[in-house]
Structures are given as structure tokens and as C-alpha cells.
SEBABA-562413 format. One line per 8 residues: number of its first residue (from 1); for each residue z, x, y of N, C-alpha, C. Coordinates in Angstrom, 1 decimal. Layout:
BEGIN
NUM) Z,X,Y,Z,X,Y,Z,X,Y  ...
//
This chain:
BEGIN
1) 168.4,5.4,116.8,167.5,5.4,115.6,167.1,6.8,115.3  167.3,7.1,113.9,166.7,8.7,113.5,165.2,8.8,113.6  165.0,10.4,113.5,164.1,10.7,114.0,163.5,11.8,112.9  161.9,11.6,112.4,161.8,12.5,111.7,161.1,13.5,111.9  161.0,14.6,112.0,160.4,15.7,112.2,159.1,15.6,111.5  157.9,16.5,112.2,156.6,16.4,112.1,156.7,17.9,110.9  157.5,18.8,111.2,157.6,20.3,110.4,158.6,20.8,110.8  159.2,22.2,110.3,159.9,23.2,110.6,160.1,24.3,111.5
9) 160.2,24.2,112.7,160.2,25.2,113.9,160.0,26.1,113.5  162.0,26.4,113.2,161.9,28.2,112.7,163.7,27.9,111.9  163.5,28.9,111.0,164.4,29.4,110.3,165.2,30.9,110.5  166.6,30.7,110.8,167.5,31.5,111.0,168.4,32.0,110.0  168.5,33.1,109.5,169.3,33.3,108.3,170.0,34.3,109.1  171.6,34.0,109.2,172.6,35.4,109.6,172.9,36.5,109.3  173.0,36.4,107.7,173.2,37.4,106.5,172.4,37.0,105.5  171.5,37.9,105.5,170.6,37.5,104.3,171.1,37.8,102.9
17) 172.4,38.9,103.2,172.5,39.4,102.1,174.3,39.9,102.6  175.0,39.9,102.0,176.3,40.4,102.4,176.5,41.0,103.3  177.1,41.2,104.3,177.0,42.3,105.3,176.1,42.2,106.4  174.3,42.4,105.6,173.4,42.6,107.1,172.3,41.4,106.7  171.3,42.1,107.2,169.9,41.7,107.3,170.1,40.2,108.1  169.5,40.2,109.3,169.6,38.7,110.2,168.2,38.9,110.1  167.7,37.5,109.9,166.5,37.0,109.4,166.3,36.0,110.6  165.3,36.1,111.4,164.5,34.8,112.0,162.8,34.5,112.0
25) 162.6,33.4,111.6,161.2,33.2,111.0,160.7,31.9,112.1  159.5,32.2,112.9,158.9,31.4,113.6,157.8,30.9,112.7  158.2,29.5,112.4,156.6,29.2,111.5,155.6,28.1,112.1  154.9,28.0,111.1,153.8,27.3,112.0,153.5,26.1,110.9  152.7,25.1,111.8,152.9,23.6,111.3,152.3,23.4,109.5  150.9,24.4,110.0,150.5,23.8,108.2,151.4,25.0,107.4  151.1,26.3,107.3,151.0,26.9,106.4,151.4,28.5,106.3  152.5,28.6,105.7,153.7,29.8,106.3,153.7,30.7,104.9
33) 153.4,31.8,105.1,153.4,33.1,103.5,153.9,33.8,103.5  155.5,33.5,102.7,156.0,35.6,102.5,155.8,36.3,102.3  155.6,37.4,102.5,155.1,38.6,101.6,156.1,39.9,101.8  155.9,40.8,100.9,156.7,41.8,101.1,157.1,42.2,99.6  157.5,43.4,99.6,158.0,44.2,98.3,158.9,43.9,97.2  159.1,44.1,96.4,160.2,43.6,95.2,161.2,43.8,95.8  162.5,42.7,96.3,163.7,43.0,96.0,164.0,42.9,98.0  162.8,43.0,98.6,163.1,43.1,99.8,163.4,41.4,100.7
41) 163.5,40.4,99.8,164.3,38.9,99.9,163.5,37.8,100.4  162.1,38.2,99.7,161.6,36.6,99.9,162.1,35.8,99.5  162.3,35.8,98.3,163.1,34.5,97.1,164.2,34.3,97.9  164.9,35.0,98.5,166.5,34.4,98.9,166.2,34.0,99.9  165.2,34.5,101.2,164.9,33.3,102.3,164.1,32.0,101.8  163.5,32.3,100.7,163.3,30.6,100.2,164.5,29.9,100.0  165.3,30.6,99.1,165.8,30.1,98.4,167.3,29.4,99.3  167.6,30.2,100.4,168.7,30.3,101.1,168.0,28.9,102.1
49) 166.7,28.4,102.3,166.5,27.5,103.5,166.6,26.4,102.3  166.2,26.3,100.9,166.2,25.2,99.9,167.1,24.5,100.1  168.2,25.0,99.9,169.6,25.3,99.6,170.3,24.6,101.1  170.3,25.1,102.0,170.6,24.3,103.3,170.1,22.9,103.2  168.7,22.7,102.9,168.1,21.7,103.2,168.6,20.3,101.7  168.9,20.4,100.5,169.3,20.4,99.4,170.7,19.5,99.9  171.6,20.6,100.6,172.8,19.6,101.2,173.1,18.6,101.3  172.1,18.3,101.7,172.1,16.7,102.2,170.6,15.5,101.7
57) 171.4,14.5,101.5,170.0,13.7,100.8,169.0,13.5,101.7  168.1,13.2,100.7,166.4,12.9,101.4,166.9,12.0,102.5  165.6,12.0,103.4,166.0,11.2,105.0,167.5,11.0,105.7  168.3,12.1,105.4,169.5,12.4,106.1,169.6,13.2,107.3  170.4,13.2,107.9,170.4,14.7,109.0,170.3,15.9,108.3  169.7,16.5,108.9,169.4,18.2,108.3,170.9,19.2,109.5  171.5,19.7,108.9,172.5,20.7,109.8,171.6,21.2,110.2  171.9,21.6,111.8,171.2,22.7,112.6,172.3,24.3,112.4
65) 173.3,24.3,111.5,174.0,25.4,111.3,174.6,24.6,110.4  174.4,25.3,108.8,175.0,25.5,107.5,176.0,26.3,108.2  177.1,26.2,106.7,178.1,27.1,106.6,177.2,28.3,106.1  176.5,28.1,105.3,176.4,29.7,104.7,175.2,30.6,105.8  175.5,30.1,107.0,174.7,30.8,108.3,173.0,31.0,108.5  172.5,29.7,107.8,171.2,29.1,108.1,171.3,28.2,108.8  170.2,28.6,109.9,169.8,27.2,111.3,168.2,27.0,110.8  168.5,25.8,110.8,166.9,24.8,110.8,166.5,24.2,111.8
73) 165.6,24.5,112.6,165.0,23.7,113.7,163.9,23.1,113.7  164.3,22.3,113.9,162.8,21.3,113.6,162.0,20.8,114.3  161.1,20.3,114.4,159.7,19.9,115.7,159.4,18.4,115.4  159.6,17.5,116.2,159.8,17.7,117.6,161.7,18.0,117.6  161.8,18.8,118.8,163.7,19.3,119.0,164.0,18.2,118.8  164.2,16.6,119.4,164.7,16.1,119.3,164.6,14.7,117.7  164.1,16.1,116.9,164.2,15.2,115.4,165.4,15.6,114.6  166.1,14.7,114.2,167.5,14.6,113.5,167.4,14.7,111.7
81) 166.2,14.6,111.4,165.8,14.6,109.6,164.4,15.1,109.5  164.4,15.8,107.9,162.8,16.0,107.5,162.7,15.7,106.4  161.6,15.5,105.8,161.7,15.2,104.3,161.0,16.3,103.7  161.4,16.9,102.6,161.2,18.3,101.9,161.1,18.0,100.2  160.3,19.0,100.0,160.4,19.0,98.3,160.3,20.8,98.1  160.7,20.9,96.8,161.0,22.0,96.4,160.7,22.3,95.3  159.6,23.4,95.0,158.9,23.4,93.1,159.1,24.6,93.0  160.1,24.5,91.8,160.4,25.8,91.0,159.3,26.0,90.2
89) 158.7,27.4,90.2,157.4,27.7,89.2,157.9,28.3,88.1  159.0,28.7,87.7,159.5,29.2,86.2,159.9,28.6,84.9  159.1,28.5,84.0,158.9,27.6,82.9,159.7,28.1,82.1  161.0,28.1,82.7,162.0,28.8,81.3,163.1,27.4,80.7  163.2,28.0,79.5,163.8,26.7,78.7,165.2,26.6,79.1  165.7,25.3,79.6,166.3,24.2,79.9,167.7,24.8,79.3  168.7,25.1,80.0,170.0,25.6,79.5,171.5,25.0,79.5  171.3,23.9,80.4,172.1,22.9,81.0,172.5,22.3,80.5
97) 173.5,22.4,79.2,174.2,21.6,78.4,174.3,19.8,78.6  174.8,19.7,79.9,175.5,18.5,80.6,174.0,17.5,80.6  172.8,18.6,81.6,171.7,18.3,81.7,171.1,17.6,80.3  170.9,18.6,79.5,170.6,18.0,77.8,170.8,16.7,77.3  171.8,16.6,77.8,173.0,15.3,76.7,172.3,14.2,77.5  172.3,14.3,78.6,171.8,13.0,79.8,170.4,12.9,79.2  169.4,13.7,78.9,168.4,13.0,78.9,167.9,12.1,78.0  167.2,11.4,78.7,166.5,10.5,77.0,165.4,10.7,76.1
105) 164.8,11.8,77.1,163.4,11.9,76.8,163.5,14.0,75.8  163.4,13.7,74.6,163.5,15.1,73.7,162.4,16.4,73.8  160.9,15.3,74.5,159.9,16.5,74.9,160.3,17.5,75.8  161.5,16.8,77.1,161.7,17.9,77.8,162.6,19.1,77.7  161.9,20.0,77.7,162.6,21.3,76.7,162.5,22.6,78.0  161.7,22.3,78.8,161.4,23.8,80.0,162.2,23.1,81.5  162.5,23.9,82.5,162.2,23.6,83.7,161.0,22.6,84.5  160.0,23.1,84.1,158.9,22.4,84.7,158.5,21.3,83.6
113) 159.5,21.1,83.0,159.1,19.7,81.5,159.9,18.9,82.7  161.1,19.6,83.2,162.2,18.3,84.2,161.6,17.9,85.4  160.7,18.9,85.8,160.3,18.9,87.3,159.0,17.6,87.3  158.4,17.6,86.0,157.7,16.6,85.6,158.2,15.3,85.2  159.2,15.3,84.3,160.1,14.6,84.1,161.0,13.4,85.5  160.9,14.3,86.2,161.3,13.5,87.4,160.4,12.8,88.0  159.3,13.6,88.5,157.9,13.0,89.2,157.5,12.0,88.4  158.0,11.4,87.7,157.3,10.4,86.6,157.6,9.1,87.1
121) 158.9,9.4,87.4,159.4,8.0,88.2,158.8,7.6,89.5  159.1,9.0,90.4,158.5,9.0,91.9,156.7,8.4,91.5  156.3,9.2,90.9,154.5,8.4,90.4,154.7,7.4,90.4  155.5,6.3,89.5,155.4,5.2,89.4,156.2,4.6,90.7  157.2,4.9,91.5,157.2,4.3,92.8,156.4,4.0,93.5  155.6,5.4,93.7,153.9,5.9,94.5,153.4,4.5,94.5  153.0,3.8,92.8,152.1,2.7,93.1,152.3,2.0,93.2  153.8,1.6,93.1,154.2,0.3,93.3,153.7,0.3,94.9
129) 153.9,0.8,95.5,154.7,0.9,97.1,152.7,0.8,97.7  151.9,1.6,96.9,150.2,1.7,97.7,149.7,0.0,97.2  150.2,-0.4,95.7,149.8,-1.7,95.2,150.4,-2.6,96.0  151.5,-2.9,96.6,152.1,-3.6,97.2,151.2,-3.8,99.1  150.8,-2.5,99.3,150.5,-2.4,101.0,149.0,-2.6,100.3  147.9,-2.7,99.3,146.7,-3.3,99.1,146.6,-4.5,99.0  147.7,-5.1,98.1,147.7,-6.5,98.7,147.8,-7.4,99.8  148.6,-6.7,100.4,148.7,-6.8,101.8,147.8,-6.9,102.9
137) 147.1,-5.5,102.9,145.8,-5.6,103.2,144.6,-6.7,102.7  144.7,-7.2,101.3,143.6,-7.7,101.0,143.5,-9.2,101.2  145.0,-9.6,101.1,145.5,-11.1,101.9,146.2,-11.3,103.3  145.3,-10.5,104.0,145.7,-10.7,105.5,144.9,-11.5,106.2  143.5,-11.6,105.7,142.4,-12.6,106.2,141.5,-11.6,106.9  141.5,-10.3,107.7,141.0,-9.5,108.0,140.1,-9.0,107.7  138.6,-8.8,108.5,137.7,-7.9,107.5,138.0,-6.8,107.1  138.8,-6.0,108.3,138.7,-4.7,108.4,140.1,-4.2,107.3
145) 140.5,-5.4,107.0,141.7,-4.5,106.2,141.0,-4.3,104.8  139.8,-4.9,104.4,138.9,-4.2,103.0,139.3,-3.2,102.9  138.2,-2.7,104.4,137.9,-1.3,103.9,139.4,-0.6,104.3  140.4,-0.9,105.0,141.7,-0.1,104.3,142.0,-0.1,103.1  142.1,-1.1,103.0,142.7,-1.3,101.1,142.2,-0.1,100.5  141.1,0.3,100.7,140.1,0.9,100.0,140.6,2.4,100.2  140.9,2.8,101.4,141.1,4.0,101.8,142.6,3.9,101.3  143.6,3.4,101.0,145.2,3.3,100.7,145.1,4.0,99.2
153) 144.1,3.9,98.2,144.4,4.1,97.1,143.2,5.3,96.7  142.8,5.9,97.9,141.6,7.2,97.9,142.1,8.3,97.3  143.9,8.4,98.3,144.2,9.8,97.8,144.7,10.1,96.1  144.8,8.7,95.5,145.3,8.9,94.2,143.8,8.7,93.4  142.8,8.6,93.8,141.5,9.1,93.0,141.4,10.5,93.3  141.7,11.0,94.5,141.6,11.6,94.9,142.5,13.2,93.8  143.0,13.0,93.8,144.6,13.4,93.3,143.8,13.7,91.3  143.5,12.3,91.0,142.8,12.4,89.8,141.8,13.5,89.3
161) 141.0,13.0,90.6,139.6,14.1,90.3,139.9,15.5,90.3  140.9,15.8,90.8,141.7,17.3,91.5,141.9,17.6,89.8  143.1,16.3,89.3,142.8,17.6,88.3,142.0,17.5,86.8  141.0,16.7,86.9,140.2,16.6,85.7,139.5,17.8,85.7  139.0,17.7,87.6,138.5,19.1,87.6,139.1,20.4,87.3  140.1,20.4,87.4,141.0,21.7,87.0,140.9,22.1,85.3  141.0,20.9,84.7,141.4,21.0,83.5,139.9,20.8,82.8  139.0,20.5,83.3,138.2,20.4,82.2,137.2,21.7,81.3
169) 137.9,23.3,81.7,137.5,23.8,80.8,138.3,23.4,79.1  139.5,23.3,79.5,140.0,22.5,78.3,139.7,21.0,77.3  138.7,20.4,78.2,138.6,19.5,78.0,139.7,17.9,77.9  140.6,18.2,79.1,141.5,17.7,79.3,141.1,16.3,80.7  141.7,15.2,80.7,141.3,14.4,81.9,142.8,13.5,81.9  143.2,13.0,82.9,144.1,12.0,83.2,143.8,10.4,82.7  144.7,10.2,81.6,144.2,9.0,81.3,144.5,7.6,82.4  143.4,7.0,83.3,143.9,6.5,84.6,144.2,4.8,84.1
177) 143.8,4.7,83.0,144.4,3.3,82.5,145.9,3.3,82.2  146.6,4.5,82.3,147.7,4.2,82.4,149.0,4.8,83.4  150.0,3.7,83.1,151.2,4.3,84.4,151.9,4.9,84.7  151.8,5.7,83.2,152.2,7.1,83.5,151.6,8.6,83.8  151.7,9.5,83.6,150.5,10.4,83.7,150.6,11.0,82.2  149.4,11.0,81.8,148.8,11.1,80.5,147.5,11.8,80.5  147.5,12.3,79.5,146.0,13.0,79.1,145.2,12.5,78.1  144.1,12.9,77.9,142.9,12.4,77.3,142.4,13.5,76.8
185) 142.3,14.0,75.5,141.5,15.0,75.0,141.1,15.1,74.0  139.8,14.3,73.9,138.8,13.8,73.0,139.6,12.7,72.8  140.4,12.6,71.0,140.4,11.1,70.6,142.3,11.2,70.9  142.8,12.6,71.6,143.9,12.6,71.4,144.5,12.3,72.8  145.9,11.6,72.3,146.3,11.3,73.5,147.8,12.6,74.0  147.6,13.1,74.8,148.7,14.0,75.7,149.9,14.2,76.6  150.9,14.2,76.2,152.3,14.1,77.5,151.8,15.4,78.4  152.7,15.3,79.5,152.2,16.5,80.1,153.1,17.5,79.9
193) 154.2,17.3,79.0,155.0,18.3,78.2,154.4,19.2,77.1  153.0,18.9,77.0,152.4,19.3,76.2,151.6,20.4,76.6  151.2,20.4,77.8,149.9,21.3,78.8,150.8,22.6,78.6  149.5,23.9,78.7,150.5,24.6,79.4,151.0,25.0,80.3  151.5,26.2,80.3,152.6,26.5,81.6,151.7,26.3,82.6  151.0,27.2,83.0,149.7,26.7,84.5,149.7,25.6,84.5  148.9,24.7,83.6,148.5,23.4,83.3,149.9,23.0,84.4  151.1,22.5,83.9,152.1,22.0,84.1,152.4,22.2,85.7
201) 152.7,23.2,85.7,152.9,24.1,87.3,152.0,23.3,88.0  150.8,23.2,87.7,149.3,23.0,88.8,149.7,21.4,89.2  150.2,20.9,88.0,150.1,19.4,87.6,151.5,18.9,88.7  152.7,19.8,88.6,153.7,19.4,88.8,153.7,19.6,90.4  152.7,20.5,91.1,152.6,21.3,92.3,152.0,20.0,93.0  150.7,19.4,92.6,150.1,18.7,93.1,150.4,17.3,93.0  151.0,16.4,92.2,151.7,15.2,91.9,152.7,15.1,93.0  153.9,16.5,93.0,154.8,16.4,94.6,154.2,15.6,95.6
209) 153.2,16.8,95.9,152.1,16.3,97.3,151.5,14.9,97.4  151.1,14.6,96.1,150.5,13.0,96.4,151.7,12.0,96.7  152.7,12.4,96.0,153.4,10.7,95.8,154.3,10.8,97.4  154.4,12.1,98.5,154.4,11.9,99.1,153.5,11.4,100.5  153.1,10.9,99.9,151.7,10.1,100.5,151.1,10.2,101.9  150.7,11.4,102.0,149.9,11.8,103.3,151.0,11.8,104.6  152.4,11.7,104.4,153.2,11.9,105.6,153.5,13.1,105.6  154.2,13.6,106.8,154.6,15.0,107.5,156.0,15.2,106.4
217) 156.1,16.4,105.8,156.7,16.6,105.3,156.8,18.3,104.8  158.1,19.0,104.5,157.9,20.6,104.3,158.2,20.8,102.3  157.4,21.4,102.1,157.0,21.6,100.7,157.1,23.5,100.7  158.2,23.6,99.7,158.6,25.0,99.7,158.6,25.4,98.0  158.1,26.5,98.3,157.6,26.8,96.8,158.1,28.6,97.0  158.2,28.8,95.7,158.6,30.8,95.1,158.3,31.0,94.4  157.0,32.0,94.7,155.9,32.3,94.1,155.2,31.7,93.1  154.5,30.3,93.8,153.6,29.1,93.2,153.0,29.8,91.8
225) 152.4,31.0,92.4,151.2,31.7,91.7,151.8,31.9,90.0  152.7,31.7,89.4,153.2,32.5,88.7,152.5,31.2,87.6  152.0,31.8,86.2,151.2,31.1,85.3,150.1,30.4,86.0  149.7,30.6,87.0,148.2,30.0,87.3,147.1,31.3,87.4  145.9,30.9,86.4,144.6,31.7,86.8,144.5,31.9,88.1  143.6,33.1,88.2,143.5,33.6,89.8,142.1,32.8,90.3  141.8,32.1,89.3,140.8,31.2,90.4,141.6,30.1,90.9  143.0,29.0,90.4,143.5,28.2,90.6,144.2,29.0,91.9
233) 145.0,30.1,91.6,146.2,30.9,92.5,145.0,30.7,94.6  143.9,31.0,94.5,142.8,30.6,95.4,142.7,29.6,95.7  142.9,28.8,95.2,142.3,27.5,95.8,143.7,26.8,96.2  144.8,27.4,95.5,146.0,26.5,95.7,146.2,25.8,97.3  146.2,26.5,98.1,146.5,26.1,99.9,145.7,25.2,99.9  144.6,25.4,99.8,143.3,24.2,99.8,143.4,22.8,99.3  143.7,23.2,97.8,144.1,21.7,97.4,145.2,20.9,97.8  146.3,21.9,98.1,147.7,21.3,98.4,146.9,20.3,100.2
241) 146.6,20.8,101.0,146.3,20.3,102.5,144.6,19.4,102.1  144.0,19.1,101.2,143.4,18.2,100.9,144.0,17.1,100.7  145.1,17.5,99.9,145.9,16.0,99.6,146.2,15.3,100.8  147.2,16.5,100.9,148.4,15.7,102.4,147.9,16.8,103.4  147.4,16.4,104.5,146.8,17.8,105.4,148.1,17.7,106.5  149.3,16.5,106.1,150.7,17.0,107.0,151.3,17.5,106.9  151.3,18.2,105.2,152.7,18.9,104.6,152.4,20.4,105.5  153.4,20.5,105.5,153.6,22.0,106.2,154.6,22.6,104.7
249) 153.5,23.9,104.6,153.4,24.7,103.2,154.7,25.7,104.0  155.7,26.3,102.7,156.6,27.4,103.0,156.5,28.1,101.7  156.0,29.2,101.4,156.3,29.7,100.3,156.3,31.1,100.4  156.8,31.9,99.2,156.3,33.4,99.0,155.8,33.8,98.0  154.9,34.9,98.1,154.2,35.5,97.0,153.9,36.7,96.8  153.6,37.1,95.7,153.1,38.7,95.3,151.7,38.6,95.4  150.9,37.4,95.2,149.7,37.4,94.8,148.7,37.2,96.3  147.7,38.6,96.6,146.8,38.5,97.4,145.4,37.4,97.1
257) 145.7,36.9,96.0,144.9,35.6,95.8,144.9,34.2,96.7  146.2,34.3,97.2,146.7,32.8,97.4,145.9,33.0,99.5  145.7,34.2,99.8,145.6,34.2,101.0,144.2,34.4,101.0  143.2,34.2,99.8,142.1,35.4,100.3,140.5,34.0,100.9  141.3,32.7,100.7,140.2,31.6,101.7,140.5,31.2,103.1  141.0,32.5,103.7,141.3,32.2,105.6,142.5,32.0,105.7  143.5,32.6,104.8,145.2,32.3,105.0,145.9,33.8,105.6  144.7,34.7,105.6,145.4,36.2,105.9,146.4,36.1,107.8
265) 146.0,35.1,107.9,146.9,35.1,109.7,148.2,34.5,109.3  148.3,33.7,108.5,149.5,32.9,107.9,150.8,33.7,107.3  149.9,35.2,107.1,151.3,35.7,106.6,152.0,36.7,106.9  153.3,36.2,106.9,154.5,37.2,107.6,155.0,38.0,106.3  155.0,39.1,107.5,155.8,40.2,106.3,157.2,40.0,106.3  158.2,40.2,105.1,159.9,40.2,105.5,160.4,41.3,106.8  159.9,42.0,106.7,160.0,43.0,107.3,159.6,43.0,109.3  158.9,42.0,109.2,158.8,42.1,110.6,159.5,40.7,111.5
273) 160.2,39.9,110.3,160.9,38.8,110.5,162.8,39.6,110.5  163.0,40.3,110.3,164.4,40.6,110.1,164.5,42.1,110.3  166.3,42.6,110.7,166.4,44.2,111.2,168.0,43.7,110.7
//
């Protein structure tokens, strides 16, 4: 029987770059930060573990040696799969010919319009699968499964209030009578193709997190911060381990914002991970 990993040990990169740079990264369970200079390869150690892990489908074996000379090790050793997501933060418009033709939906016109575009469906799995285990709960005959029922569908209020409160300098809220995600602002109604770029990012950052529903899982991001205000860029760590306090965070960034609520031990420089 497979086995799923709780997080990501450590990451091994051979050649970070043609030729040299051997990269090894010990990380830690919640919450791992790149940092370092332009050009010096955070994005490619993101991008190079994405990419390994990508290989192969969700709940599959993860290679412990790619061809392209990344090792993934995972906790506990003897776990054979992880489950991972990956948010592109660059809101640049959609180039993908092939991609184009396939879709059905014309609003989506950016990157983070597809990254939303996708989560739409996973959303609407989310509640089939919490709706399904409340019923469950609530025709079991049990007292005590009430008050589960009750706690099964917390994190998606939870998840709501996250971002009415984000958005309501705009005067923006989640319309929760419906099953998709939608906005409310005033008499008008909103896609989330519509939000801006932060908006979208923030929206698309946090939606990942919920619909994987409080399990252990690694969430890798390159440079989150990019279109979010520096009060959101702050709180980001916080809200992401409010949701799911299993996800073990991988990202990198330029912005000393993202570290400045108790994350400063969290971060590795490139430079003292590789020679």
C-alpha cells in the first residue's frame, strides 16, 4: 500500500545550471524562504523541484532521482507519494494557441484567469466531497457527529471570511449562495476574471489551500508577493497555515515583507544552500 508523505525532507539539485552549482536544501515541515540576489537561482530551484514533481500525476510515486538531477526526499523515508500544488504569480496574458482553442470560457484571457479557471472545478469537488462526509455525519445517529458536521464545513467559512476581509476596502464579498466563486459588489454581480491582479493572486493563492482540505501537503510558490499590497505580502504565511496548518510552504522572494511576522529563521539564503 502507498504511502503519503507528511512534507519534503530536502531537495537536491546536481546542476543548477549547466556545468555547476550543486544545490542541497534541508527544509523544514511548515515553512521554507528563498532568498537571495537577482539572477542568483531561486526561481530555477523552484522551478527545477516543480518540474520534477509535475512528472508524474497527483498521488503517484514522486522519483527519488529525476533525469534532470533533482532528488526529492520525503518525510516520513519510507513515503512513496506527496501531494503538491504550484501557483504561478504572473498575470501575463495567455499565449497558448492550442490552450485558447480548448477553452470554453472567453473571460479567461491571463495566466492567473487559468489558474482560477481550474480551481473552479476543484471548488466545486471541495463540496461535493465536505457535503457528502456532513451527511454522513449528520445520519449516523451519533451525538457527537453534530458537532463534527459542524467543524467539516468551518474551514470553507473560514476561507470566506479570509477574503471578504481582504477585499472589503473595495467593497467586494463572495457571493456564498452560490457554487461557484463569485462576487458581490453592491447591486453588481462579479467573475473572479474580473478582480485585479492582487485580487486574483490572493484569491487564487488561497482557494489552492482550502480545497486541499487541511491535509499534509507541499505548496510551492515564485515570488507570491508579486501584485499584492505589502499589508497582504505580511500576512500571507499566516493566512496560508490558518487554513491548512499541514501545508508545508516552499517559496522564494525579494520581498522582506513576507518574513517580517516571525518568519526571519525560515529563511535560507541560495548561497548557503549551494557551492
Amino acid at each position: 500500500m502507498r504511502k503519503r508523505a507528511d512534507y519534503i525532507q530536502s531537495i537536491e539539485i546536481k546542476a543548477l545550471w549547466k556545468g555547476g552549482r550543486h544545490v542541497c536544501w534541508q527544509l523544514q515541515p511548515d515553512v521554507n524562504i528563498l532568498s537571495g540576489i537577482n539572477g542568483v537561482g531561486k526561481s530555477t530551484i523552484i522551478n527545477h523541484s516543480a518540474r520534477t514533481l509535475a512528472e508524474i500525476d497527483r498521488d503517484e510515486i514522486v522519483p527519488k532521482d529525476a533525469p534532470q538531477g533533482v532528488t526529492i526526499k520525503l518525510m516520513p523515508e519510507d513515503a512513496t507519494y506527496i501531494k503538491f500544488d504550484v501557483i504561478r504569480s504572473f498575470d501575463r496574458p495567455l499565449l497558448h494557441s492550442d490552450l485558447l482553442e480548448k477553452l470554453s470560457d472567453s473571460r479567461v484571457k491571463t495566466e492567473l484567469d487559468w489558474q482560477i479557471y481550474r480551481l473552479q472545478k476543484r471548488f466545486l469537488d471541495y463540496q461535493v466531497n465536505i457535503g457528502n462526509r456532513i451527511i454522513e455525519l449528520l445520519t449516523s445517529g451519533d451525538p457527537e457527529d453534530q458537532t463534527k458536521a459542524a467543524e467539516v464545513s468551518a474551514p470553507k467559512k473560514q476561507f470566506q471570511d479570509m477574503i471578504d476581509e481582504l477585499f472589503a476596502d473595495t467593497h467586494k464579498k463572495i457571493d456564498r449562495k452560490s457554487n461557484e466563486i463569485q462576487f458581490i459588489q453592491g447591486a453588481q454581480t462579479l467573475t473572479p476574471y474580473q478582480l485585479s491582479s492582487g485580487e486574483k493572486q490572493m484569491l487564487a493563492i488561497l482557494l489552492t489551500v482550502l480545497v486541499e482540505n487541511r491535509e499534509p501537503y507541499a505548496l510551492l510558490m515564485d515570488e507570491p508577493e508579486i501584485s499584492l499590497h505589502i499589508d497582504w505580502q505580511q500576512r500571507l504565511i499566516d493566512l496560508i497555515r490558518q487554513l491548512n496548518p499541514n501545508a508545508q510552504i516552499i517559496l522564494s522572494t525579494h520581498s522582506p515583507a513576507l518574513i517580517m511576522d516571525g518568519w526571519m529563521g525560515n529563511v535560507t539564503e541560495v548561497g548557503d544552500i549551494s557551492n
